[in-house]
C-alpha positions as CSV (number, residue, x, y, z in Angstrom):
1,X,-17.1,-17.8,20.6
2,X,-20.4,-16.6,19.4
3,X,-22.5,-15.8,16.0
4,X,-21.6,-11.9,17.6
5,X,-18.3,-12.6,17.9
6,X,-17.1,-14.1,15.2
7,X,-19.1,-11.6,12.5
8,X,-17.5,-8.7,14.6
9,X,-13.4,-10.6,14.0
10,X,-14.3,-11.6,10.4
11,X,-14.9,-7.6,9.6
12,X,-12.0,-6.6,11.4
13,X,-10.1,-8.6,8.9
14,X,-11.0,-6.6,6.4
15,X,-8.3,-4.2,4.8
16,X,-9.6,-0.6,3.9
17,X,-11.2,-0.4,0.3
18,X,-9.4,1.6,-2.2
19,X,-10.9,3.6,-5.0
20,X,-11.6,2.2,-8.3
21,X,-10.7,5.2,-10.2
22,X,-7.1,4.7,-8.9
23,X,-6.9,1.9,-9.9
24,X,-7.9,2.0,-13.3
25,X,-6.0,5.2,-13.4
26,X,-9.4,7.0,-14.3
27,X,-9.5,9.7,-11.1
28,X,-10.8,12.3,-13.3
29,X,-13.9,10.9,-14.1
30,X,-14.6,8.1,-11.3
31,X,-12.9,9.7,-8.3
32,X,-14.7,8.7,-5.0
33,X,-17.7,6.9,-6.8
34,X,-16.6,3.0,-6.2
35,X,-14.4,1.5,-3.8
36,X,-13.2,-2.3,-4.1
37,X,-10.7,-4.7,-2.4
38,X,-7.7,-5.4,-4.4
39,X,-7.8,-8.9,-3.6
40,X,-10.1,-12.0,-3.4
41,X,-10.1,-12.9,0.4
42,X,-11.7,-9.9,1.4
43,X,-15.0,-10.4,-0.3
44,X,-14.5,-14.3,0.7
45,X,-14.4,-13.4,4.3
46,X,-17.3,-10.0,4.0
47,X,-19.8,-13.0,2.4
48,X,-19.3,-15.6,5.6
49,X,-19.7,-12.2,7.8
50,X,-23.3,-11.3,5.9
51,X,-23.8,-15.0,5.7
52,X,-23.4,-16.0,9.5
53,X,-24.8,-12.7,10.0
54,X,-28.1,-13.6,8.1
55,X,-28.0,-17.1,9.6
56,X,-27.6,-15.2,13.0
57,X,-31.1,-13.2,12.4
58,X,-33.1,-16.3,11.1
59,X,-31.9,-18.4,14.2
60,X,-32.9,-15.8,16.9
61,X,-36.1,-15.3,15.0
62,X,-36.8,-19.0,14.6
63,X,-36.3,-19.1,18.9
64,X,-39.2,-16.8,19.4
65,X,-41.4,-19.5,17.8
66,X,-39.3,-22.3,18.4
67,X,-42.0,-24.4,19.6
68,X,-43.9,-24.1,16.3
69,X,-40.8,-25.2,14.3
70,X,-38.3,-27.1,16.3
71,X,-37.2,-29.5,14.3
72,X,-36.7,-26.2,12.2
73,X,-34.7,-24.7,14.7
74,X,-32.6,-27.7,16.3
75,X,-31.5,-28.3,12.5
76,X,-30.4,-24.8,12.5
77,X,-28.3,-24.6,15.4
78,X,-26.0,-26.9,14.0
79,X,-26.3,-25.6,10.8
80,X,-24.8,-22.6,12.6
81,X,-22.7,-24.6,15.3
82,X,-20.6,-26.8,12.6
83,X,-20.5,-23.0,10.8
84,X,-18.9,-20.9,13.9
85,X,-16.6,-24.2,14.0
86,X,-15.5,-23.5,10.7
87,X,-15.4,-20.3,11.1
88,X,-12.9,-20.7,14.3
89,X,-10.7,-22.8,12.4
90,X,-10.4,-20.4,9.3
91,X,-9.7,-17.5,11.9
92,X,-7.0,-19.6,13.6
93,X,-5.2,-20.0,10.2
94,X,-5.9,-16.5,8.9
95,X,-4.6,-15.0,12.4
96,X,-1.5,-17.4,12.2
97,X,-0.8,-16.6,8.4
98,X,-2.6,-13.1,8.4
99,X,-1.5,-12.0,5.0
100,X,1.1,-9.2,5.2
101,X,-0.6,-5.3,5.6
102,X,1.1,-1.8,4.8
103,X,2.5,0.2,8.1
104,X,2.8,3.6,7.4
105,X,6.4,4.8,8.1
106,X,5.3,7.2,11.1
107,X,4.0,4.2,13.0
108,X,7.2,1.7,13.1
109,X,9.9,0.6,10.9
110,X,11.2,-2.6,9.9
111,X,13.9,-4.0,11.9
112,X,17.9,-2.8,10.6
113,X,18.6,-4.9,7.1
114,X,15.0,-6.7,7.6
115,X,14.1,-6.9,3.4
116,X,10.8,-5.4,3.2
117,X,8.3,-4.6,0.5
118,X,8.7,-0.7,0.3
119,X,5.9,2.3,-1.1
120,X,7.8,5.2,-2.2
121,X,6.6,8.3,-3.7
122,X,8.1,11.1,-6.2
123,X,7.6,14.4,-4.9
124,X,6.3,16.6,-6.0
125,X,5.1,14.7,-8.6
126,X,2.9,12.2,-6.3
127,X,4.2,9.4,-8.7
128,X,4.4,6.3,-6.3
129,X,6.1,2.9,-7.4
130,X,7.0,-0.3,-4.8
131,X,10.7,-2.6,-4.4
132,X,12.5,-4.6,-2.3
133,X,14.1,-3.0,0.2
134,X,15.3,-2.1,4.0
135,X,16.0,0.0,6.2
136,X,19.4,1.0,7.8
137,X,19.9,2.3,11.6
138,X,23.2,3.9,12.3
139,X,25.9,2.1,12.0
140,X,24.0,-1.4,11.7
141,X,25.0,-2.7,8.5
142,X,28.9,-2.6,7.9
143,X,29.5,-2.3,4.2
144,X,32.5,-4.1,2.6
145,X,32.0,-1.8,-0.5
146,X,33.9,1.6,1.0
147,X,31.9,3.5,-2.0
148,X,28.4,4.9,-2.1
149,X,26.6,5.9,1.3
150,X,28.8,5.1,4.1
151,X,30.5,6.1,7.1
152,X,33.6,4.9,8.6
153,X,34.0,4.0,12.0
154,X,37.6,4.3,13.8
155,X,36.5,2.3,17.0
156,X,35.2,-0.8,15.2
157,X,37.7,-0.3,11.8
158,X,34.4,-0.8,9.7
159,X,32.3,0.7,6.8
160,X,28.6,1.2,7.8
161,X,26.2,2.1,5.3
162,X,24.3,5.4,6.6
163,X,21.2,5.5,8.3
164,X,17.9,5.5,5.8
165,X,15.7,3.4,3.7
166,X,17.9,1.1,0.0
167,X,16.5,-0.7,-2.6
168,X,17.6,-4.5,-2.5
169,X,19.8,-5.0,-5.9
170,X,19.7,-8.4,-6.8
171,X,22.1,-8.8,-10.5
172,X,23.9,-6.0,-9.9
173,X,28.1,-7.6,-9.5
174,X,29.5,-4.1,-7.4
175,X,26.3,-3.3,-5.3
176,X,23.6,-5.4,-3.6
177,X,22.0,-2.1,-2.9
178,X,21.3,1.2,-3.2
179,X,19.9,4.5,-1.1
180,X,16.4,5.6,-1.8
181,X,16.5,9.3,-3.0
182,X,12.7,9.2,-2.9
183,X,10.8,9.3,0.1
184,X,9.3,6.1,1.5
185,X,6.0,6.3,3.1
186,X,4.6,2.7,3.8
187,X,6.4,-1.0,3.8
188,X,5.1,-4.6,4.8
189,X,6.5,-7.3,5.2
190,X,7.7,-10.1,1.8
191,X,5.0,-12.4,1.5
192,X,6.4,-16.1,2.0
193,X,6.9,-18.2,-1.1
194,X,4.0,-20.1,-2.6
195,X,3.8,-23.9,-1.6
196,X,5.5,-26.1,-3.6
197,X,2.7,-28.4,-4.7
């Protein structure tokens, strides 16, 4: 893998920007003016691009005049050889543990009872607010709780909770769950749990 290469898969790691104003709930005054990542890697992994990048432009200049400078030049090669091998390895890990991204709910759900990390949105207020949740498919998840959103099933003799998205209820004694009245436009999936050190 190449300088080219690895600049062009370090960029596509980059989740979209958001807008400041959002996030500082100040869309009034800021809207569209600033846009940031909302977390750390992303500027991490722009810098190595630029950096490589710049590397990348002072190494292909430097081999025009190589013969004036190249002890210059030789020195920088693998300056930018043990780099792309770092670089490799970081991409292996990041592709292996690629940290979890929103899917819009028009382009796939989560498997049946799969607990996700759920965006829903009031309408029409636009209010938006994330939990733990799933998704049901019909007749999926069988229900030992006959109350609440189910549907009974003479072939099988079993309660199935109905088909749509529930929030995961975790100390509540009579439900472990319930259905989303709101509609659900985005989930990921639960990031793991931080290593113990």
């Amino acid at each position: 893998m190449n300088a080219s290469e690895i600049i062009k898969d370090l960029r596509s790691l980059l989740p979209p920007q958001v807008d400041y104003a959002e996030l500082v709930c100040a869309e009034g005054f800021f809207h569209g003016q600033h846009y940031v990542w909302t977390e750390p890697e992303p500027y991490i992994i722009s810098a190595a691009a630029d950096y490589i990048e710049s590397l990348q432009t002072e190494v292909e200049g430097m081999r025009s005049n190589w013969y004036k400078c190249a002890s210059n030049y030789q020195q920088k090669c693998k300056d930018v050889a043990e780099l792309e091998s770092k670089i490799n390895n970081l991409l292996d890990k990041n592709l292996k543990t690629e940290s979890p991204r929103w899917v819009p709910v028009e382009n796939g759900l989560p498997k049946s009872g799969e607990h996700v990390w759920l965006c829903c949105e009031v309408r029409p207020s636009g209010r938006q607010y994330m939990c733990d949740g799933y998704y049901a498919t019909p007749k999926s998840i069988a229900c030992s709780n006959p109350e609440g959103a189910i549907e009974y099933d003479e072939d099988t003799d079993e309660y199935y909770l109905l088909e749509g998205w529930y929030e995961v209820i975790k100390n509540w004694d009579d439900f472990s769950s319930v259905c989303i009245d709101d509609f659900v436009t985005h989930w990921m999936p639960l990031p793991e749990f931080p290593e113990k050190d």
